[in-house]
TIFI-106302 format. One record per residue (C-alpha): residue number from 1; x negated, z, y; residue in one letter. Coordinates in Angstrom, 2 decimals. Each point is the difference from the previous one (the first is absolute). Layout:
REM residues N
SITE, NUM, X, Z, Y, A
...
//
This chain:
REM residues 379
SITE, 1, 14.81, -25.39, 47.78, X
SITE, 2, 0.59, 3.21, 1.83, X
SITE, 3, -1.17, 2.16, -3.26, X
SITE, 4, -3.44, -2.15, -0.20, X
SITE, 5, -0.17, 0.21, 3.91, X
SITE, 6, 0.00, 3.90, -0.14, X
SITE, 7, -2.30, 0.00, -2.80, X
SITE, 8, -2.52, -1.78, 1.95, X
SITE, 9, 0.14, 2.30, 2.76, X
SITE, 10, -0.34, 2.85, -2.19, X
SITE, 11, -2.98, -1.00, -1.77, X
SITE, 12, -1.57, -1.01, 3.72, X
SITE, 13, 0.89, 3.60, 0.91, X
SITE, 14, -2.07, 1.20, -3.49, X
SITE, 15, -3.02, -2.10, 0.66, X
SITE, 16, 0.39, 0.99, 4.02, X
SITE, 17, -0.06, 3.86, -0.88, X
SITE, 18, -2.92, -0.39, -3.00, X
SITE, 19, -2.10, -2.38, 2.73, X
SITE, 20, 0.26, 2.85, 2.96, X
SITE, 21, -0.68, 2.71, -3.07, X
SITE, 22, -3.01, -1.87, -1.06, X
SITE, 23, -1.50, -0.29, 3.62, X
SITE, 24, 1.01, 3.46, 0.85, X
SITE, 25, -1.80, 1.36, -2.58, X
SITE, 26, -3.39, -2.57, 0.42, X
SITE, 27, -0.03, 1.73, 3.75, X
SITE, 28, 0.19, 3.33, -1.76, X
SITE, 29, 3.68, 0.49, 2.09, X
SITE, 30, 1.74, 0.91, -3.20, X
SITE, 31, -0.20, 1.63, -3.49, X
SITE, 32, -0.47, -1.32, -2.83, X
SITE, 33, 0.55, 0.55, -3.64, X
SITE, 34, -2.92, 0.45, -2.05, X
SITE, 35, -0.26, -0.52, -3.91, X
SITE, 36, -1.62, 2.62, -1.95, X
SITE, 37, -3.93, -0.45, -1.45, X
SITE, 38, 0.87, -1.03, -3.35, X
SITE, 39, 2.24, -3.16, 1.38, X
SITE, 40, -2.81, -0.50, 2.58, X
SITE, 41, -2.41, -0.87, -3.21, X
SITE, 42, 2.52, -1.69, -1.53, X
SITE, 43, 0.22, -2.58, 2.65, X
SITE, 44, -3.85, 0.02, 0.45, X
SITE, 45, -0.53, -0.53, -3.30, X
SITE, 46, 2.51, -3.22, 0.00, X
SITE, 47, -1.46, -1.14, 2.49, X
SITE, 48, -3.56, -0.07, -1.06, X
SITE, 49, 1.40, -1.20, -3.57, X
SITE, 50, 1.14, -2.69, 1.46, X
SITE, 51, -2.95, -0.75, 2.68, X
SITE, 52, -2.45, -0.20, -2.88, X
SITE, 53, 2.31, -1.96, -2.11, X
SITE, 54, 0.05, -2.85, 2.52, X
SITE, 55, -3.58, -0.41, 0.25, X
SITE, 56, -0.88, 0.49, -3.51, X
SITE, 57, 2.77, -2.82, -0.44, X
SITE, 58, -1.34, -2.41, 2.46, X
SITE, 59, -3.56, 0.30, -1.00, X
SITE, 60, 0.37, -0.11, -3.44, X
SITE, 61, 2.11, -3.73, 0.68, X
SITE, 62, -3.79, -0.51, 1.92, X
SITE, 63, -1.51, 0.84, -2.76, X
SITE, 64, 2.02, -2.46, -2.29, X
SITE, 65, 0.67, -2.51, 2.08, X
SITE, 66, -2.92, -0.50, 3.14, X
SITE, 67, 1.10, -2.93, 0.95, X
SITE, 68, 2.66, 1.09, 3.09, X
SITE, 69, 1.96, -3.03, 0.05, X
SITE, 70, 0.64, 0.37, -3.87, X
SITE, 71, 1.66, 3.28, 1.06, X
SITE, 72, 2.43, -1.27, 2.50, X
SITE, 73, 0.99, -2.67, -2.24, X
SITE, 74, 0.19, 2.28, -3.34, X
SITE, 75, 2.18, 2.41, 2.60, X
SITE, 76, 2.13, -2.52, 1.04, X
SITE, 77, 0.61, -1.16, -3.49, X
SITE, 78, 0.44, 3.77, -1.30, X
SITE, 79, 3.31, 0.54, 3.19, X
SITE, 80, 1.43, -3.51, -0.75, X
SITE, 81, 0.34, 1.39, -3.47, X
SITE, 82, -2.03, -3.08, -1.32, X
SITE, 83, -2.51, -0.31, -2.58, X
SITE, 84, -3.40, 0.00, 0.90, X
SITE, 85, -1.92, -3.24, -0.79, X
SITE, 86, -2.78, 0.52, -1.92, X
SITE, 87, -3.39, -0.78, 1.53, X
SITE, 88, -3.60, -0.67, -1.33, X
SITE, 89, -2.36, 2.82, 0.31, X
SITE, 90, -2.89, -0.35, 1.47, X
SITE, 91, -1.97, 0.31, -3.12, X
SITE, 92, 2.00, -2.32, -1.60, X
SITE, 93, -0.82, -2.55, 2.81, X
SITE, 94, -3.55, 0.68, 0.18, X
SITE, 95, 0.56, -1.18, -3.82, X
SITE, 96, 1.63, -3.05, 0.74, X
SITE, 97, -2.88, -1.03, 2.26, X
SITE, 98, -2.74, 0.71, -2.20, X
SITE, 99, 1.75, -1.76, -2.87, X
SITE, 100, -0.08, -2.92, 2.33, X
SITE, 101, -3.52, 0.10, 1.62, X
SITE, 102, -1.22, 0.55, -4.04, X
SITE, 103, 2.14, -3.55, -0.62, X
SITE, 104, -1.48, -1.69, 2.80, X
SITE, 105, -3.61, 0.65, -0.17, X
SITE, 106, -0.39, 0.02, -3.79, X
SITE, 107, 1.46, 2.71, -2.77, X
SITE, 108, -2.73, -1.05, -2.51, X
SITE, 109, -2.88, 1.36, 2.98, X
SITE, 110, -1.26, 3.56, -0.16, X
SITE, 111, 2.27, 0.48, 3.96, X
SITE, 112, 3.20, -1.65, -1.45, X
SITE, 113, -0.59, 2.15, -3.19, X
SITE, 114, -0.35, 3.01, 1.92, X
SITE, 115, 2.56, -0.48, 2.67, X
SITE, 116, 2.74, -0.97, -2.92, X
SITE, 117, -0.98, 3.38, -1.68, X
SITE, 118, 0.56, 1.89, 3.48, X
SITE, 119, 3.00, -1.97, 0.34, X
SITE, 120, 1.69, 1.31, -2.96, X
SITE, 121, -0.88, 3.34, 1.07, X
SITE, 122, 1.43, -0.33, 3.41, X
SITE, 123, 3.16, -1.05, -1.81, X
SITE, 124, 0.06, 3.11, -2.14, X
SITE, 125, -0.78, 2.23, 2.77, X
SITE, 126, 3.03, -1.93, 2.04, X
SITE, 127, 2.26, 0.77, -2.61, X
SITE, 128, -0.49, 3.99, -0.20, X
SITE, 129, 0.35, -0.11, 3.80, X
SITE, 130, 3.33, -1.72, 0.03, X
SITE, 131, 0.95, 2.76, -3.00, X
SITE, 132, -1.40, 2.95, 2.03, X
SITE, 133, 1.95, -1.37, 3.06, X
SITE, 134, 3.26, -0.45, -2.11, X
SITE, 135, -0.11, 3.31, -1.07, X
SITE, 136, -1.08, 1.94, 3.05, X
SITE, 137, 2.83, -1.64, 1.75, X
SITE, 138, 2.50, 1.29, -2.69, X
SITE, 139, -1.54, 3.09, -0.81, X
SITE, 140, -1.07, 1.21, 3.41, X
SITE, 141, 1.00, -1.46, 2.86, X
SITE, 142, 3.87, -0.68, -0.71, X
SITE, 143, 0.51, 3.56, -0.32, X
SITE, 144, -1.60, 1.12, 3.43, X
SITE, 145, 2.10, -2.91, 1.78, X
SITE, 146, 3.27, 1.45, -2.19, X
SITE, 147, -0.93, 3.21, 1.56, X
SITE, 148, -1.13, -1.24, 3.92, X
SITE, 149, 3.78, -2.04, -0.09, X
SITE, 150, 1.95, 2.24, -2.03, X
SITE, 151, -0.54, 3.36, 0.06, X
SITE, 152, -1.95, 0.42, 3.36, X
SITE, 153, 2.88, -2.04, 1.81, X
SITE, 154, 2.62, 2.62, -1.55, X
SITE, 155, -1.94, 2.49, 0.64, X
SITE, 156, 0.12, -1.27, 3.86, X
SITE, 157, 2.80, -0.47, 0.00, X
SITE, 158, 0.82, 3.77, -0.46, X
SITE, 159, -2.04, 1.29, 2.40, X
SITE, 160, 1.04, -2.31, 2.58, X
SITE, 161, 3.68, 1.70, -0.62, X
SITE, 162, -1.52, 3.52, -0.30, X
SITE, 163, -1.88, -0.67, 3.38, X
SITE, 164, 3.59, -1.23, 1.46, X
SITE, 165, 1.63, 2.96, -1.54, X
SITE, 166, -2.39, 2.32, 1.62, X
SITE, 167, 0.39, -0.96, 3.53, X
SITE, 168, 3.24, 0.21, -0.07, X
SITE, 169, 0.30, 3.36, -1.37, X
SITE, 170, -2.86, 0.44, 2.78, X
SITE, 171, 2.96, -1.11, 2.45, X
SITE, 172, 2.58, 1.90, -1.03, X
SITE, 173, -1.96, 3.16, 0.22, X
SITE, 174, -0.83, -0.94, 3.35, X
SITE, 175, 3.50, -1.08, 0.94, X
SITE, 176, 1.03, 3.76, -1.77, X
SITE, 177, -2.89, 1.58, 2.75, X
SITE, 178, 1.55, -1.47, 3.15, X
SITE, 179, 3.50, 0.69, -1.30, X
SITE, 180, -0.49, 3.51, -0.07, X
SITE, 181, -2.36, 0.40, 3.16, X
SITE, 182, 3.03, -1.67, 1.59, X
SITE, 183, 2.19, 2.85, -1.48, X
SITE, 184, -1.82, 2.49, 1.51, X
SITE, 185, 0.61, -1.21, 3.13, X
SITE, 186, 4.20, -1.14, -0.42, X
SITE, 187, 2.34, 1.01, -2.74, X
SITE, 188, 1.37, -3.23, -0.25, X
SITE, 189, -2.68, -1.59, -2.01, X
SITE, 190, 1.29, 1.67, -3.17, X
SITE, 191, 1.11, -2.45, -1.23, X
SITE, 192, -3.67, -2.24, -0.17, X
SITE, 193, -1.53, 2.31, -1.31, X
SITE, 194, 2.36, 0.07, -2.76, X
SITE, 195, 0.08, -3.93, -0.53, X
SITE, 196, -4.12, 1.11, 0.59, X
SITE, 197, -0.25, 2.19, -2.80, X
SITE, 198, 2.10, -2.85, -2.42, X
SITE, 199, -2.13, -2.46, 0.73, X
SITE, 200, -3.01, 2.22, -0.75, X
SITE, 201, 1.53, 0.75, -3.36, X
SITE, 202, 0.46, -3.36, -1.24, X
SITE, 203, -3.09, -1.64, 1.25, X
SITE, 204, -2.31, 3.16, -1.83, X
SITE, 205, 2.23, -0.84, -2.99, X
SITE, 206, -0.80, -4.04, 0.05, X
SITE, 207, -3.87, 1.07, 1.05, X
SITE, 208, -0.41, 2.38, -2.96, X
SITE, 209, 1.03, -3.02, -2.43, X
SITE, 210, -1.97, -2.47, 1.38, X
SITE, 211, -2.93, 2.40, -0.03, X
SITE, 212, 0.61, 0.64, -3.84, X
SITE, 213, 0.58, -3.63, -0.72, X
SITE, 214, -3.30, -0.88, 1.62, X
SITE, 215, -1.98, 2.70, -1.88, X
SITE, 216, 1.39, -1.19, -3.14, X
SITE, 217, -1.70, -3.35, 0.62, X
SITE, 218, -3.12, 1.46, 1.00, X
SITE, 219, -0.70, 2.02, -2.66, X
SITE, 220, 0.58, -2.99, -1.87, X
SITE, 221, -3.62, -1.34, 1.53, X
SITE, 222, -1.39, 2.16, -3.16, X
SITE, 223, 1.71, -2.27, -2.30, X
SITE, 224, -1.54, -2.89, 1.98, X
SITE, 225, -3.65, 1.15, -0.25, X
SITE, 226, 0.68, 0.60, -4.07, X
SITE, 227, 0.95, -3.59, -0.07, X
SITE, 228, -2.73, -1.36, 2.11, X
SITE, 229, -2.30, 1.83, -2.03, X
SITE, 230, 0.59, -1.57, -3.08, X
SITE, 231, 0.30, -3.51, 1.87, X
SITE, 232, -3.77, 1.11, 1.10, X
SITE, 233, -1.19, 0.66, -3.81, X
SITE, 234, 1.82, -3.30, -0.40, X
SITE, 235, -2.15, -1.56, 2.55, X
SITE, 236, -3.25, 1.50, -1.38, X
SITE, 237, 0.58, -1.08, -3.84, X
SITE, 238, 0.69, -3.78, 1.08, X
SITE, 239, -2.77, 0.31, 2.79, X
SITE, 240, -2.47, 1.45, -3.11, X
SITE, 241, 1.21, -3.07, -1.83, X
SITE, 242, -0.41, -2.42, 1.99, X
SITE, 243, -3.63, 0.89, 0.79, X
SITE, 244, -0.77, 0.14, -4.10, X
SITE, 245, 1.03, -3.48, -0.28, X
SITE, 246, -2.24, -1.15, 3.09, X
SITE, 247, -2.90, 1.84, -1.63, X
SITE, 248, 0.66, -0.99, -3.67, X
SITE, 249, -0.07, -3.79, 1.23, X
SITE, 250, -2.65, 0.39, 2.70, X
SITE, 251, -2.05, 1.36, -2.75, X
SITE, 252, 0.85, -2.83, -2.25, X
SITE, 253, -1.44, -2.26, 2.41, X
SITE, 254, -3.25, 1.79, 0.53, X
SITE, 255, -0.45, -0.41, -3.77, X
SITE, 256, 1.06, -3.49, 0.27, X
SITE, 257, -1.93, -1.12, 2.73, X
SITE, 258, -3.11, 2.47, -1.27, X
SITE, 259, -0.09, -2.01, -3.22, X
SITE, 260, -0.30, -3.45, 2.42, X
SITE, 261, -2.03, 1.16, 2.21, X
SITE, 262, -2.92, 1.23, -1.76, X
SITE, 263, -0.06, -3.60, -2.10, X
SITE, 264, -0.56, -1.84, 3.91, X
SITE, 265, -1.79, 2.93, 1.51, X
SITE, 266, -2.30, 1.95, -2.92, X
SITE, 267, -1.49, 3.11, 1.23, X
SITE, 268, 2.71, 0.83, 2.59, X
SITE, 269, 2.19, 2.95, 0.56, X
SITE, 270, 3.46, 0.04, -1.07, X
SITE, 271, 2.50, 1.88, 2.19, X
SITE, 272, 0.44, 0.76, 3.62, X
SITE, 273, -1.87, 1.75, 2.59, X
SITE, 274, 3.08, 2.05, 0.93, X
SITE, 275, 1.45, 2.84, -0.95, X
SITE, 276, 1.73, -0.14, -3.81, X
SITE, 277, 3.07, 1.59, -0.51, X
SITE, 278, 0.20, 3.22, -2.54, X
SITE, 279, 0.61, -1.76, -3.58, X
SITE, 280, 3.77, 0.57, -1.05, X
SITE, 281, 1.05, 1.16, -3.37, X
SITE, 282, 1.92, -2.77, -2.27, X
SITE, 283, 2.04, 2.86, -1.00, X
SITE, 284, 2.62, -0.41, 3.21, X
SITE, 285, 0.68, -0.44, 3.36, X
SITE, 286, 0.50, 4.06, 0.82, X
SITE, 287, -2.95, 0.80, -2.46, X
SITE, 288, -2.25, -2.24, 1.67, X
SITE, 289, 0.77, 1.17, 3.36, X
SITE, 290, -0.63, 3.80, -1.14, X
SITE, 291, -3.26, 0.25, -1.49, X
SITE, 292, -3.13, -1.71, 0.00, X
SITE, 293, -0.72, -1.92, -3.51, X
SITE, 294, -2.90, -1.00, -1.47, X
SITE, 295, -2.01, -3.24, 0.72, X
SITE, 296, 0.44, -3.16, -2.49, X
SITE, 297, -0.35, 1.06, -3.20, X
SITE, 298, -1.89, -3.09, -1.74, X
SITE, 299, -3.37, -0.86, 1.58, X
SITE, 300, -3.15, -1.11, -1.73, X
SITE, 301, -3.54, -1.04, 1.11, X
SITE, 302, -0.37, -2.74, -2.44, X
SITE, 303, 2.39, -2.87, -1.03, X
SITE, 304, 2.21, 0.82, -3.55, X
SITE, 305, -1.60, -0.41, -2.81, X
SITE, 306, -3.69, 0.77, 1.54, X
SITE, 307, -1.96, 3.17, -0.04, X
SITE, 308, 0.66, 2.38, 3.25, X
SITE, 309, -2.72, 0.22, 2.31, X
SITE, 310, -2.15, 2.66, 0.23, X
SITE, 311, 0.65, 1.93, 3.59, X
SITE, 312, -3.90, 1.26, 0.06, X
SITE, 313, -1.10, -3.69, -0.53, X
SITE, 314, 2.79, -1.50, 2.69, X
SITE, 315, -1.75, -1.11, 3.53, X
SITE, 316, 1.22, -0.91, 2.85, X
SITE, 317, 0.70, -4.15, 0.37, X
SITE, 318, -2.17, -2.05, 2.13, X
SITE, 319, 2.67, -0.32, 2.52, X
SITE, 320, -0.25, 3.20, 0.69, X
SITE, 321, 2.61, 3.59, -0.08, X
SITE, 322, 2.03, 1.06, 2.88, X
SITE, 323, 1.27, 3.63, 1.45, X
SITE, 324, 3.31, 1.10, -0.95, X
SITE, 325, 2.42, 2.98, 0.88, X
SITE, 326, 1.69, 1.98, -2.24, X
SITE, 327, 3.54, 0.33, 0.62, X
SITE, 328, 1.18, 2.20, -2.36, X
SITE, 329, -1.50, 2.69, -2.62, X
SITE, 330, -0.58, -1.90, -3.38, X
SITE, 331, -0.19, 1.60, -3.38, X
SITE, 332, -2.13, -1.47, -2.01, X
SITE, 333, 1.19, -1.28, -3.51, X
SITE, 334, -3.04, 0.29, -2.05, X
SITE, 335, -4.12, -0.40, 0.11, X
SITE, 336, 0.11, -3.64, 1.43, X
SITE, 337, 2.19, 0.88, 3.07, X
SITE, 338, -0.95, 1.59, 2.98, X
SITE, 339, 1.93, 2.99, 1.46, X
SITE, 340, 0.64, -0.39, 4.03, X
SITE, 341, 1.16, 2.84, 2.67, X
SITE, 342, 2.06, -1.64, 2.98, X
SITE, 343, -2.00, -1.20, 3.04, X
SITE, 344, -3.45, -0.04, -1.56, X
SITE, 345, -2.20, -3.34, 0.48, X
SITE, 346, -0.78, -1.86, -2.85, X
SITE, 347, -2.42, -2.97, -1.43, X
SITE, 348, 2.14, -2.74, -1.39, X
SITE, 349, -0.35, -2.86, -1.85, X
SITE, 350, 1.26, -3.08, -2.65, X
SITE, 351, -1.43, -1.70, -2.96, X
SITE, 352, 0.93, -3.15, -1.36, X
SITE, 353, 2.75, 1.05, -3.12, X
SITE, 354, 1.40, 3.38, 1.51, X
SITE, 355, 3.73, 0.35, 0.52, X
SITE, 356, 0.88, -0.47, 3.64, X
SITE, 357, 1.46, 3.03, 0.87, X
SITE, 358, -2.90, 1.77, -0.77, X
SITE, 359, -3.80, 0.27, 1.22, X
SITE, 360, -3.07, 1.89, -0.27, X
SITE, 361, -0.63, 3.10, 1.81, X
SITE, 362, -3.07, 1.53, 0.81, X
SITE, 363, -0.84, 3.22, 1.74, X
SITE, 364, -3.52, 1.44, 0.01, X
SITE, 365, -0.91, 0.16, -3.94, X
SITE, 366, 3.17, 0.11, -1.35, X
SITE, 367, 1.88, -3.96, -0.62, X
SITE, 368, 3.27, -1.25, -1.83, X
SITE, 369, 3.44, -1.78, 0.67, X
SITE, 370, 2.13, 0.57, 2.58, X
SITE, 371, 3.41, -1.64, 0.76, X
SITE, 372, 0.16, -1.68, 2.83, X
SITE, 373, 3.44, 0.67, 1.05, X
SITE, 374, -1.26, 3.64, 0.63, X
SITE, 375, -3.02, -1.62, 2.54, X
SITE, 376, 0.25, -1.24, 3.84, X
SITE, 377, -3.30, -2.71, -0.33, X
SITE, 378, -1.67, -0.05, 3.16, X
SITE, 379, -1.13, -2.72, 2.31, X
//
């Protein structure tokens, strides 16, 4: 009892001296220790690492999960050390809904035909966003929350000691001052500045490893910022994946829904007035997201089996052409396409038999195909 009662009072004499060191030197009343430059950007460059971290951490969770309440929960789950149930994307639900409306008001009708077709897509795109999520989660953000409660609480940790080590070495010299302006003044104060000088010793000693120990782990930060970078290339490849799947079955539907919806609506445009996405290459995911391939490689004016049409002889349909925007620089493949240059306005327009990801483009005298994934049509 008397052992633990004396090592209570010392460590409230330790945290008594480091609290009146600490204040003495925030009122600029006493010295302090400073680390040299290179230790300085050391802990800088912690810190920052692991400032950014955080936020890139918490935003990317935004960006796969919006929903905030699924966060909480999913976090909850992930410090119980419980599996995470697995929920129904919204795609996936959107699915589920259409499925039923197409049920409901009649599958064999051009809408329950149509919204049973979107539904299936929904589904598919569902799926590749509960695989992206999956593997973001592994490949991405498990290793910047190893690092946030691992590593950057060691590292902490350390400096927390290396700060306590530093005011009292920031003591003792300041004990060691006093001592000897006493002995100026009385011999008899030999003796403290002897016990003075001791302390001094040991508590430069215990500073100088605590200083080493904590550089060790900083310098480690550059091993930390190898790792994230591959976790980031990670990221990218099953980001670049993800977004080939949506557009492979996004584009499957256009064709799908093209095919339907010039039998109801002859004459009419197929596509969207917005913005089309570059077309990927079916080589793979990394290939597609690093160049810009070619349009679709199969389109004829005419139906198989029948003569193609003649571009000089091709007119406009009754129901008229629209403008379109070029989005990106087209080569053309041969004689019956027409080359485009990005942001240039074009004349646009279908005819009954041509493949729906393609129309004809005219500008001044000069007319062919162009794909229509490379056009924004306009309103």
């Amino acid at each position: 009892m008397d052992f633990n009662m004396k090592k209570l009072a010392s460590d409230a004499g330790i945290f008594f001296t480091r609290a009146v060191q600490f204040t003495e030197e925030k009122f600029g009343q006493a010295e302090k220790t400073e680390l040299d430059a290179h230790f300085e950007n050391l802990l800088s460059r912690a810190d920052s690492t692991k400032n950014w971290t955080e936020k890139i951490l918490r935003q990317t969770e935004v960006l796969l999960q919006p929903n905030p309440s699924a966060r909480v929960e999913e976090f909850l789950y992930e410090k119980l050390d419980r599996k995470v149930p697995s929920r129904v994307t919204n795609g996936e639900l959107l699915a589920q809904y259409m499925a039923e409306a197409a049920s409901e008001l009649g599958p064999t009708t051009p809408y329950g035909k149509t919204l049973t077709k979107v539904a299936e897509a929904e589904k598919r795109l569902g799926a590749a966003e509960r695989d992206f999520i999956h593997t973001a989660s592994i490949n991405f953000l498990t290793p910047l929350r190893n690092f946030l409660e691992g590593d950057w609480k060691t590292i902490s940790k350390e400096r927390r000691l290396l700060q306590n080590r530093r005011l009292d070495l920031d003591a003792c010299k300041a004990r060691l001052k006093k001592a000897k302006a006493a002995e100026a003044k009385a011999t008899l104060w030999n003796d403290e500045v002897d016990k003075a000088e001791q302390e001094l010793r040991v508590a430069q000693t215990e500073f100088d490893r605590q200083a080493e120990v904590t550089r060790l782990l900083l310098e480690g930060i550059s091993s930390t910022h190898v790792n994230h970078l591959r976790c980031l290339h990670e990221f990218v490849e099953s980001q670049t994946t993800y977004y080939a799947q949506c557009y492979r079955h996004m584009l499957d539907l256009q064709k799908q829904l093209g095919s339907s919806q010039g039998a109801i609506f002859p004459g009419t445009f197929v596509g969207t007035t917005e913005p089309a996405s570059p077309p990927l290459s079916s080589t793979s995911p990394t290939t597609a997201a690093a160049t810009m391939p070619v349009g679709p490689s199969v389109a004829g004016l005419a139906p198989p089996g029948e003569a193609a049409l003649c571009l000089e002889e091709v007119a406009p349909p009754a129901s008229g052409t629209r403008k379109a925007r070029v989005l990106y620089d087209y080569e053309a493949a041969d004689s019956s396409e027409l080359a485009l240059l990005a942001d240039e306005l074009i004349t646009v327009y279908s005819l009954p038999g041509m493949d729906p990801d393609w129309l004809i483009g005219e500008r001044g005298n000069k007319k062919g195909k162009v794909p229509v994934t490379y056009l924004e049509l306009l309103s």
